[in-house]
N, C-alpha and C positions, 0 to 999 in steps of 0.2 A: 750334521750335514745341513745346507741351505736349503730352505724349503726353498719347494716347486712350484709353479702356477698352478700346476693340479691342487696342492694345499691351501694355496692362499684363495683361489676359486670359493671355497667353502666360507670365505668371510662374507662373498655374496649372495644376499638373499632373493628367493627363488622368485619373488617380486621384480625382481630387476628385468627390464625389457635387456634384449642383447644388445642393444644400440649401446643401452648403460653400462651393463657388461664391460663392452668396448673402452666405454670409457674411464673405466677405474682400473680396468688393466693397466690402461696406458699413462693412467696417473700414479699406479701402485709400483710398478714398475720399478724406479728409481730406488724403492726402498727394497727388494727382495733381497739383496744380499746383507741387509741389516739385521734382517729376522733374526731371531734367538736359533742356537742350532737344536737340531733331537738328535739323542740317541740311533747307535745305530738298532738298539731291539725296539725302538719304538716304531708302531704299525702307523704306517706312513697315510693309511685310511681314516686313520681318528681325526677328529674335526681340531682348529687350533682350541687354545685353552683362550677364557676369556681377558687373563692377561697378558699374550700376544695381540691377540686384536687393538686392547686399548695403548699400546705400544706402535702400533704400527698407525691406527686413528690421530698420537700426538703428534707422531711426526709429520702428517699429512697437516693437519692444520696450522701448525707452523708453516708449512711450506705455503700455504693459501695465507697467510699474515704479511711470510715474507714478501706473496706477490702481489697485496694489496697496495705494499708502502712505496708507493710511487711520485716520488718528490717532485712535483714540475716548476715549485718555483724558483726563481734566481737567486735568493736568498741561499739554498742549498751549495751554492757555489762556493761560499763563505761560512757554510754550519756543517757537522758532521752529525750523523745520528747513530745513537747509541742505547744500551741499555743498562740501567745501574744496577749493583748486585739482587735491589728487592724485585728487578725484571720491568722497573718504570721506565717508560721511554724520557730521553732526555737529547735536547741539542748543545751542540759545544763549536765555540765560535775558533774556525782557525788559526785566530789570528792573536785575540787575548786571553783562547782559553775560558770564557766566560761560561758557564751552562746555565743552561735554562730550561723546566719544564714543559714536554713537549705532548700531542693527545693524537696520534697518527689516525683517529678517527673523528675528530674534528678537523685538523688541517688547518691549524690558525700559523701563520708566520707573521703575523705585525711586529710581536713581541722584538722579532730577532733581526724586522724592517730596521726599526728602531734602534737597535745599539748599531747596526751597522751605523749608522747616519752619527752616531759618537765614541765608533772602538777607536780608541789612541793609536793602539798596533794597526790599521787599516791608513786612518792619517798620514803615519808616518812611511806605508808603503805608496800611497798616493804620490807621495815628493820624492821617494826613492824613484819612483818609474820616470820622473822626469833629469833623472841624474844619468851620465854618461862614464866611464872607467877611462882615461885615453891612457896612451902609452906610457906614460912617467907615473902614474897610477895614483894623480890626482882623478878629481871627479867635476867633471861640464854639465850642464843642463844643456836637457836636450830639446829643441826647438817641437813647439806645438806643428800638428798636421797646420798646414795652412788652404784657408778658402780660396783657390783660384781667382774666383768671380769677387770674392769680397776685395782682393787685393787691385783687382783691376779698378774697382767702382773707387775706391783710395787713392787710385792713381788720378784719373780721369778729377777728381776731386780737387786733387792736388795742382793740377795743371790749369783748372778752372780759379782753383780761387787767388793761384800766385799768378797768373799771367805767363804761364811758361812757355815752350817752344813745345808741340807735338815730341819731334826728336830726342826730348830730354829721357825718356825712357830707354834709349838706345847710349847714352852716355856711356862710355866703360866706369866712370866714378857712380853710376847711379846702379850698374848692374854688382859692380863690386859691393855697395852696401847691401840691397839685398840681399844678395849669394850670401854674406856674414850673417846677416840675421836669419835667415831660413834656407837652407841650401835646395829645399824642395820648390821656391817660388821659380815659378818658368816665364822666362824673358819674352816680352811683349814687343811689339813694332809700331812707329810710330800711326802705320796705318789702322794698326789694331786698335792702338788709341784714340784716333782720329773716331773710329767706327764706336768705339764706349762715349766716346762726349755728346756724338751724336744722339744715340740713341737715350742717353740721358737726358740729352736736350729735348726731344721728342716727349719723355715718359713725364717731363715737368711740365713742359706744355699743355699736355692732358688736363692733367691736375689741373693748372689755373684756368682752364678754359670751363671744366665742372664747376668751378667756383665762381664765376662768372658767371655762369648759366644760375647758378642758384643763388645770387645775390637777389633778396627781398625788393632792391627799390632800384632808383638809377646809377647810373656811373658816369666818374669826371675824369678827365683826360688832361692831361700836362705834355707838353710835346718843348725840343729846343733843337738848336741844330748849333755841332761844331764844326769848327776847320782844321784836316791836319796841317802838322810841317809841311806834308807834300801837296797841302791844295786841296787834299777829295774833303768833300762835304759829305757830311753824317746826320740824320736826324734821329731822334727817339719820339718813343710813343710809352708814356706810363699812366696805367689804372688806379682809379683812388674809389674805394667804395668801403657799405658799410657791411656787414655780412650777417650771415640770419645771429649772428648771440648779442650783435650791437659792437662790433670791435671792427675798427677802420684797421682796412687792406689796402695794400700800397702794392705792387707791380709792375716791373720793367717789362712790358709786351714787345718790344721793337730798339733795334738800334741797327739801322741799315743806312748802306752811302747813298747818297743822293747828288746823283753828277748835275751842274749846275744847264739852265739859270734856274736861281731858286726864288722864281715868282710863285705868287698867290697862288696862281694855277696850278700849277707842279706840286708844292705843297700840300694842297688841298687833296689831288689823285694820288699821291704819295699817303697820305693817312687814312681815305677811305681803302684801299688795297689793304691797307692795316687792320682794318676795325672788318673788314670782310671776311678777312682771313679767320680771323675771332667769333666771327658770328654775332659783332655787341651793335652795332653800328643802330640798332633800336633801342637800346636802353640808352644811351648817349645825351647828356642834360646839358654839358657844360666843358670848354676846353681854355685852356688856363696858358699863352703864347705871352712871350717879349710883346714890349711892346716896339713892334716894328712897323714899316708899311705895308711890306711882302706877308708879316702874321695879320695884320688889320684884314687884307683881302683876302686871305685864306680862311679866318673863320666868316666872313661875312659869306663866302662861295659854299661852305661845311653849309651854314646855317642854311643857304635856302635849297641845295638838295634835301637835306631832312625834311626841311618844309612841305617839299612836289613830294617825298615818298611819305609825308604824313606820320612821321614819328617822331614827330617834335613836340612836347609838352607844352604846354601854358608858361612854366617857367622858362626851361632853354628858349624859347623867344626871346623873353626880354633878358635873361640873360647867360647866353650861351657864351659870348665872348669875355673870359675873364682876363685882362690884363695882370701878367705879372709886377706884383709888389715891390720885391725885391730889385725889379730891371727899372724901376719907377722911382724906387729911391738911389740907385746909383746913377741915375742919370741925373738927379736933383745933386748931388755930393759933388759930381764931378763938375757941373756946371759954376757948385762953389768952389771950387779947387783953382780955377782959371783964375782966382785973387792970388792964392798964393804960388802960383806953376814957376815963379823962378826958383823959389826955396824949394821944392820939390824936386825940379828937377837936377838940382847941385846934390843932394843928399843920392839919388837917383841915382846920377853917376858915382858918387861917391863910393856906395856899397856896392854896385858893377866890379869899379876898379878893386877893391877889399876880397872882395868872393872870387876873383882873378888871379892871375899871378902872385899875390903882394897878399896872400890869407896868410900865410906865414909870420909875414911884417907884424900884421892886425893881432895875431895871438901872440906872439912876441909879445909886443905892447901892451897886450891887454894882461900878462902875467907880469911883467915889470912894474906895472902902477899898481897890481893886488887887487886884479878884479876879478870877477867868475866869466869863464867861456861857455857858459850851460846854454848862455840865452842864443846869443853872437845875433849879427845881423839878419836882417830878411830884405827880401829883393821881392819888390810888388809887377801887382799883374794888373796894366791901366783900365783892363775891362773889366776889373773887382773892385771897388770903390774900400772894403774893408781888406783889402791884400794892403794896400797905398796907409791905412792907419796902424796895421800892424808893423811898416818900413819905419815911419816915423815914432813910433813906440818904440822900438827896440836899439834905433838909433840915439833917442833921447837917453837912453841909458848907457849909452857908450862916446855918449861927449865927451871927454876929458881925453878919450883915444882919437878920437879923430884932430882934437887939438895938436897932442905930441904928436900925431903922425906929420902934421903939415911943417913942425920942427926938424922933425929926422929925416924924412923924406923927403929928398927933392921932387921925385918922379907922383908925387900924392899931387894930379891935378887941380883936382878941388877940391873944395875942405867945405864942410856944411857951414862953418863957421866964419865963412868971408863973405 
């Protein structure tokens, strides 16, 4: 028969508060129908023998081992635990099979950190998870999760550094590349766009403005203004300084239109609104214009507001206004060019008319005589004094075509060579 609580009761000692009692009842419990059976003539009053108890003592501590071994680390994800025939604890790795000695009273898992970080079998289900079944029962890789935000900061990147249209994100050929590459990226608007360049633009401004503020010593300014096709005037504002490790920074701060006239004046409140915006307008030493007469009176106006607001050093006095070099030797070039403006300007036309209709004619020709097309003509720009020596360089190596061409072609106006 299965002993009774009544008999199992007798394992406890009279020591025991009932609280205890309570609670080895409720822990012994689980085993009373393990108990060894008696007789039915045995007097059901007699106390257990001492080896029931220590039967009934092993299985309990067992159970208290069993509920000690509480795995919590991630590694267990990938180890299983076990015990070998001499009752050693040991782990065994899912994946390669590997075992390794284990001490569930110490709790060391590096050991098994570690092969994870070089099971072959683990490797090779890493590359399986990225593989796909499709229907003909080849196998696709399958596209990583992708970052929303990252793709968009790429986008906004992309339109920044090629010049592109907002709207390009709205392309049907721009949304179809995506969709193939990841079918999880979600299509953007060009407003959306608009709103990331912004705020980009915004969060780089910061930056150079922090750098600014912690530049060691002063800062020099470079400023120029263009004309478009359509007439509007543009000027820029760029920073040159040296930074606290000793390495010269360079800065485009400004490139806004400037509707004309573009006197001194105008100029001059056109770039303090600049250097305002920045907060530099006191560390300010020195600014580097064409040499024009509209810049001549612009830094001479710079110079003496610094002056009345007293933030003008010893040096930006004497020399704040730095004439550009470069605008000082193209004017010297061009002044010598007026010897030669007829031969100039016959070559001038020359490669107009070549880069025209008649480029065809010019590579023809130039494949008929055995020559290379890599270099071919260039067409200068009169306000670049080295655009004008790179036309005439490039032409000197394609004398012998512009010869034939004044032979074969009628319509070849001029010929460098008349």
């Amino acid at each position: 028969m299965i002993y009774s609580e009544k008999n199992l009761h007798r394992i406890f000692t009279v020591s025991n508060t009932p609280n205890e009692n309570d609670l080895l009842r409720e822990e012994f419990a689980p085993h009373f129908h393990r108990l060894p059976k008696m007789s039915v003539e045995e007097d059901h009053d007699d106390v257990m023998s001492e080896e029931d108890i220590t039967v009934v003592e092993s299985m309990t501590s067992q159970e208290h081992a069993s509920k000690k071994r509480k795995f919590t680390s991630k590694v267990w994800n990938d180890f299983d635990w076990s015990r070998d025939k001499d009752g050693k604890e040991k782990s065994t790795c899912k994946h390669c099979r590997k075992e390794y000695a284990y001490d569930s009273q110490k709790g060391g898992t590096s050991t098994m950190s570690r092969h994870l970080k070089k099971c072959p079998r683990l490797k090779m289900q890493d590359v399986g998870k990225l593989l796909l079944s499709t229907n003909n029962g080849e196998l696709a890789t399958r596209a990583r999760k992708i970052d929303q935000s990252k793709f968009r900061d790429l986008v906004a990147r992309l339109i920044i550094g090629k010049n592109l249209l907002f709207n390009c994100v709205e392309w049907t050929e721009f949304r179809e590349l995506c969709s193939y590459l990841n079918v999880d990226v979600e299509t953007i608007s060009r407003n959306t766009t608009r709103s990331d360049i912004l705020k980009m633009h915004k969060f780089q401004k910061e930056v150079i403005r922090k750098k600014l503020q912690c530049a060691p010593g002063k800062i020099c300014l470079t400023s120029d203004m263009w004309t478009s096709v359509n007439t509007t005037g543009y000027i820029s504002l760029t920073v040159h300084f040296v930074d606290q490790d000793w390495v010269l920074q360079k800065f485009p701060l400004n490139f806004s239109p400037l509707p004309p006239p573009h006197t001194g004046q105008a100029l001059s409140d056109k770039l303090f609104l600049m250097l305002n915006d920045w907060g530099i307008e006191g560390k300010v030493t020195s600014i580097t214009l064409d040499n024009a007469a509209s810049n001549t009176s612009c830094a001479k106006i710079m110079k003496s507001r610094f002056i009345a607001r007293n933030v003008m050093s010893d040096t930006g006095k004497r020399n704040f206004h730095i004439r550009c070099c470069a605008h000082i030797i193209n004017l010297i070039v061009r002044d010598g060019l007026t010897e030669i403006d007829p031969a100039v300007i016959k070559i001038r036309l020359a490669v107009k008319y070549l880069k025209g209709s008649q480029r065809k004619n010019f590579l023809d020709t130039v494949s008929d005589l055995g020559m290379s097309v890599k270099m071919g003509v260039r067409q200068d720009v009169k306000t670049r004094w080295n655009s004008t020596y790179l036309m005439l360089q490039s032409c000197i190596s394609y004398e012998k075509v512009f010869t034939h061409l004044r032979l074969v072609d009628p319509d070849y106006a001029e010929s460098p060579n008349g």
